[in-house]
C-alpha atoms as an extended CHARMM CRD file, in Angstrom:
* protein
*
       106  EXT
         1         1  UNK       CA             52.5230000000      -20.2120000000       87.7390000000  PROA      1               0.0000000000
         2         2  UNK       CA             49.6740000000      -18.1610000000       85.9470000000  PROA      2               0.0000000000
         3         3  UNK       CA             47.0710000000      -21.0280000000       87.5330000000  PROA      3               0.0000000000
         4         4  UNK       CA             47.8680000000      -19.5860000000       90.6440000000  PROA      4               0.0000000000
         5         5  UNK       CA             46.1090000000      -16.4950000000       90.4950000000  PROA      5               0.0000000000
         6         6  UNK       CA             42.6950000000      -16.0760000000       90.4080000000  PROA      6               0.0000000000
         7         7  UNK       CA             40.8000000000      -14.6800000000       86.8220000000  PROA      7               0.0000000000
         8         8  UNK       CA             40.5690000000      -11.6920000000       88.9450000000  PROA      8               0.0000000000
         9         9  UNK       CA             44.1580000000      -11.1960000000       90.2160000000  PROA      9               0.0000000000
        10        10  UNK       CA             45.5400000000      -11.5680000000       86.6890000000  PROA      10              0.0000000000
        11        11  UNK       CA             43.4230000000       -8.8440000000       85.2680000000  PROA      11              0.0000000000
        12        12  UNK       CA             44.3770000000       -6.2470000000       87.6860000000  PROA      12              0.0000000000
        13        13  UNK       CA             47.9170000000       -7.0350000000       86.3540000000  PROA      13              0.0000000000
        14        14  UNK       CA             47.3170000000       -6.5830000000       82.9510000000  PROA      14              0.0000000000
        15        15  UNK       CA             45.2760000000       -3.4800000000       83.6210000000  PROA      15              0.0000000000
        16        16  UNK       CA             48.4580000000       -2.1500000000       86.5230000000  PROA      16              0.0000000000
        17        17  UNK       CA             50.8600000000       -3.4040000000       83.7970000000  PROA      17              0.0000000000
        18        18  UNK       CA             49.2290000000       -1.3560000000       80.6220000000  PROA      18              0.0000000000
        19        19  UNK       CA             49.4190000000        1.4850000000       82.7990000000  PROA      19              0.0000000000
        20        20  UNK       CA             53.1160000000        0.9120000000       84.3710000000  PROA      20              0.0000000000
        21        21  UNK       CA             54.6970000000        3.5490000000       81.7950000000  PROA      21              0.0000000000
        22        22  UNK       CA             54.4370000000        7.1830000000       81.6260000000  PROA      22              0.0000000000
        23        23  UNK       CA             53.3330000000        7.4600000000       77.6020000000  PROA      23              0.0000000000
        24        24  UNK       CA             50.1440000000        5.5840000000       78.3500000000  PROA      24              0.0000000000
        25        25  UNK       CA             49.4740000000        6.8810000000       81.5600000000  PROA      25              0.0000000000
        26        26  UNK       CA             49.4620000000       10.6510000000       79.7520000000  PROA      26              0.0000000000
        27        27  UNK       CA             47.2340000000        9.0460000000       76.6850000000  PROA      27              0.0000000000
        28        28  UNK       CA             45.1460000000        7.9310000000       79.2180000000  PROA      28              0.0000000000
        29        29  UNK       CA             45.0660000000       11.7250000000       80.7610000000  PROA      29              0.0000000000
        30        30  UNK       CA             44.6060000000       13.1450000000       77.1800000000  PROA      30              0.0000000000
        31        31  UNK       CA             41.6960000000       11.1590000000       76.2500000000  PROA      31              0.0000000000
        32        32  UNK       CA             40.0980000000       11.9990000000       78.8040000000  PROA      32              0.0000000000
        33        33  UNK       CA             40.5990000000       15.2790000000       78.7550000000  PROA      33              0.0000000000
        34        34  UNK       CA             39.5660000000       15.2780000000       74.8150000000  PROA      34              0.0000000000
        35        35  UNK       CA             37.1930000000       12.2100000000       74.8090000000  PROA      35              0.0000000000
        36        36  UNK       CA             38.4260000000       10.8100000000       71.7910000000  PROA      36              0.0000000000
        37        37  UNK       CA             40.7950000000       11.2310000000       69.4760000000  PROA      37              0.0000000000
        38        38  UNK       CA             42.9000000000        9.6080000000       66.0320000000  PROA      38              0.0000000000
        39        39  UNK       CA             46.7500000000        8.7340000000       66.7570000000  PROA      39              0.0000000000
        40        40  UNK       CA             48.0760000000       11.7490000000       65.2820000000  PROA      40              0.0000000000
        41        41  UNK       CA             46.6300000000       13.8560000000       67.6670000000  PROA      41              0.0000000000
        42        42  UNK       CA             48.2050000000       12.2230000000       70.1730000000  PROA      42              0.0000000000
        43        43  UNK       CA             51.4890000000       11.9080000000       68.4060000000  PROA      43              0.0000000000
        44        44  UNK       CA             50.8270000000       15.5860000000       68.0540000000  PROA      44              0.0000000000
        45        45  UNK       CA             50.8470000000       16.1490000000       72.2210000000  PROA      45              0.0000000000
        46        46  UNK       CA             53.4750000000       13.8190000000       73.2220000000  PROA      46              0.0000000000
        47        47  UNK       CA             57.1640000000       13.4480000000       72.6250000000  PROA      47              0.0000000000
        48        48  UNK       CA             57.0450000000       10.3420000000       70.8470000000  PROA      48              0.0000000000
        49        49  UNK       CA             57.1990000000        8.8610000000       67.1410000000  PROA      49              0.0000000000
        50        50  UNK       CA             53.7750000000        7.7760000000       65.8270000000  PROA      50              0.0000000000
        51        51  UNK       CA             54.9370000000        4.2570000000       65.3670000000  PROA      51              0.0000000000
        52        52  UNK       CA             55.7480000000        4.3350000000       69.4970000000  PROA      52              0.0000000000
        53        53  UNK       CA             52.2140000000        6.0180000000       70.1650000000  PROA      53              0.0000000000
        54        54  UNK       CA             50.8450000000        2.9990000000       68.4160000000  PROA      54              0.0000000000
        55        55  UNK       CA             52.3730000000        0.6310000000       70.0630000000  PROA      55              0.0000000000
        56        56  UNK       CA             51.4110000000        2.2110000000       73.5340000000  PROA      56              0.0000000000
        57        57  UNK       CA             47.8000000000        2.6790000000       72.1870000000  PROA      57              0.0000000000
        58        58  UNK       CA             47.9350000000       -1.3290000000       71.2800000000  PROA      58              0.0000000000
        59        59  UNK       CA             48.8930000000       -2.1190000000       74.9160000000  PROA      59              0.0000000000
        60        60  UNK       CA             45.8170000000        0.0890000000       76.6760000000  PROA      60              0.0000000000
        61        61  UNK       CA             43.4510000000       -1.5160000000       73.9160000000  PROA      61              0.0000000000
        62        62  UNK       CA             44.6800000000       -5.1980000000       74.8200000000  PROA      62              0.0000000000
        63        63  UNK       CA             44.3200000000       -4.1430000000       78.4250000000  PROA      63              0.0000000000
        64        64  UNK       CA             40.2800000000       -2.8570000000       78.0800000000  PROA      64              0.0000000000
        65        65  UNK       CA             41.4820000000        0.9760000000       79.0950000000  PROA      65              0.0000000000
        66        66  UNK       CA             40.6110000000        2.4570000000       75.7090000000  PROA      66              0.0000000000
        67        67  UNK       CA             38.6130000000        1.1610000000       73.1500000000  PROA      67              0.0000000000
        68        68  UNK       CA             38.9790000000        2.1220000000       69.0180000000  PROA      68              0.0000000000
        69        69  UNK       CA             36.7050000000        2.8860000000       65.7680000000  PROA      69              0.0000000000
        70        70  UNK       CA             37.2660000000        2.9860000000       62.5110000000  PROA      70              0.0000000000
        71        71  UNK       CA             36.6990000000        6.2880000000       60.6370000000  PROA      71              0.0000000000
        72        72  UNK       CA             37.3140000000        6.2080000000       57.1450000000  PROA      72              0.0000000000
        73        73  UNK       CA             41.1000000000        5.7320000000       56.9410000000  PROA      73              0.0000000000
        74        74  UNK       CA             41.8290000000        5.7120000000       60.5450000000  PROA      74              0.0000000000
        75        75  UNK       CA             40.8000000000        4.9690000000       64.1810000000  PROA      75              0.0000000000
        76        76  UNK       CA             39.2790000000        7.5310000000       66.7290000000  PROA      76              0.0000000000
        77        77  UNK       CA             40.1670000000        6.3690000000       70.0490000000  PROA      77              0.0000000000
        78        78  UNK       CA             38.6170000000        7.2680000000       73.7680000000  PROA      78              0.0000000000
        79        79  UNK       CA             38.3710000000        5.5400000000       77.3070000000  PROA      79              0.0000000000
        80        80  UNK       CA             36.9850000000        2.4210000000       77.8820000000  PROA      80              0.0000000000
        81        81  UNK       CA             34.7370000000        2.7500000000       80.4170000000  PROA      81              0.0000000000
        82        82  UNK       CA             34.2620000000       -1.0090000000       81.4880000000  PROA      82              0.0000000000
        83        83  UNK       CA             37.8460000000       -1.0690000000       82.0320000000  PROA      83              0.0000000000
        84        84  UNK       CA             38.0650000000        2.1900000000       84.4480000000  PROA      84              0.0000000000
        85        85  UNK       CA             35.4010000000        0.9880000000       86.0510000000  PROA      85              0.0000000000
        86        86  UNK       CA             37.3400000000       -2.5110000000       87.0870000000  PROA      86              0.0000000000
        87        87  UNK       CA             39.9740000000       -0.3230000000       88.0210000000  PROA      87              0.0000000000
        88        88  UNK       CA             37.4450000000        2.1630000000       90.3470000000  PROA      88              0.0000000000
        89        89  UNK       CA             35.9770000000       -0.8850000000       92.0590000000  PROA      89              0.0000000000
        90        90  UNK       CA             39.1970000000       -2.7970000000       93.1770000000  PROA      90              0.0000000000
        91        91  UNK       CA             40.4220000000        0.2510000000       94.4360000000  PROA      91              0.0000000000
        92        92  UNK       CA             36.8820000000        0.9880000000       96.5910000000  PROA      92              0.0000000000
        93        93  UNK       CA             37.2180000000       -2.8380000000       97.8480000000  PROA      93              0.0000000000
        94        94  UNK       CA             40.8930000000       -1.9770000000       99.2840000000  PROA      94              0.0000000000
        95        95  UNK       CA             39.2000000000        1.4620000000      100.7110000000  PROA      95              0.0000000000
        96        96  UNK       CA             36.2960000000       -0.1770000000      102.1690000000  PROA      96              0.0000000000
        97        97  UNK       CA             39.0800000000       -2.8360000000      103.6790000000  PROA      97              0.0000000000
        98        98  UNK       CA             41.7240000000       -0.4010000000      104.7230000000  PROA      98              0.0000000000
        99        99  UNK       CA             38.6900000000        1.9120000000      106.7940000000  PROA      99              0.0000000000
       100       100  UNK       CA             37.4760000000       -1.6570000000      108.1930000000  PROA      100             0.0000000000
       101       101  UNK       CA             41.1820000000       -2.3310000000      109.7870000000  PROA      101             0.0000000000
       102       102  UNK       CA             42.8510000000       -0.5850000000      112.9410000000  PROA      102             0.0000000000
       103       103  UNK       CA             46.3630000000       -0.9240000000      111.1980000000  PROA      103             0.0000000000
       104       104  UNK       CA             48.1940000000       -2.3950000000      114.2520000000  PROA      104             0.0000000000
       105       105  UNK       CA             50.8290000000       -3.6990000000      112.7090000000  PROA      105             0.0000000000
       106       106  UNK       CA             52.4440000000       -0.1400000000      111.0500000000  PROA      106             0.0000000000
């Protein structure tokens, strides 16, 4: 079933699915408000055990959304660019296709 989506289609789902829950949507919103940041901090603004915030920081990592360094003893972490960026341009191809349509059928 996978082979029947394109390279392209299946990214887009990992990216939609690493953001389908409200912890790492609001991760995503506090790095960028921040820019980076180590897991406690974020443990620190969110309602959630460390070992959850992990877990939900694991997920956006796997995805490309943020990327991690190692600083001594733990990991800063911030956006990932590359993978906003994928995210920015499928969204300006639906635009560009949505203004290009009359919308007859709705």
């Amino acid at each position: 079933m996978k082979n029947d989506y394109t390279k392209s289609q299946q990214e887009m789902a990992t990216l939609f699915k690493a953001l389908g829950h409200p912890a790492r949507v609001a991760i995503m919103e506090h790095l960028l408000k921040i820019d980076a940041c180590i897991v406690g901090d974020i443990v620190d603004e969110l309602p959630l055990a460390q070992p959850t915030v992990s877990q939900h920081l694991k997920e956006l990592k796997n995805a490309g959304l943020i990327k991690g360094s190692i600083e001594g003893n733990t990991i800063c972490y911030c956006v990932n660019e590359k993978g906003i960026e994928k995210l920015s341009n499928y969204f300006s191809g639906f635009h560009s296709k949505l203004n290009k349509q009359e919308n007859k059928c709705c």
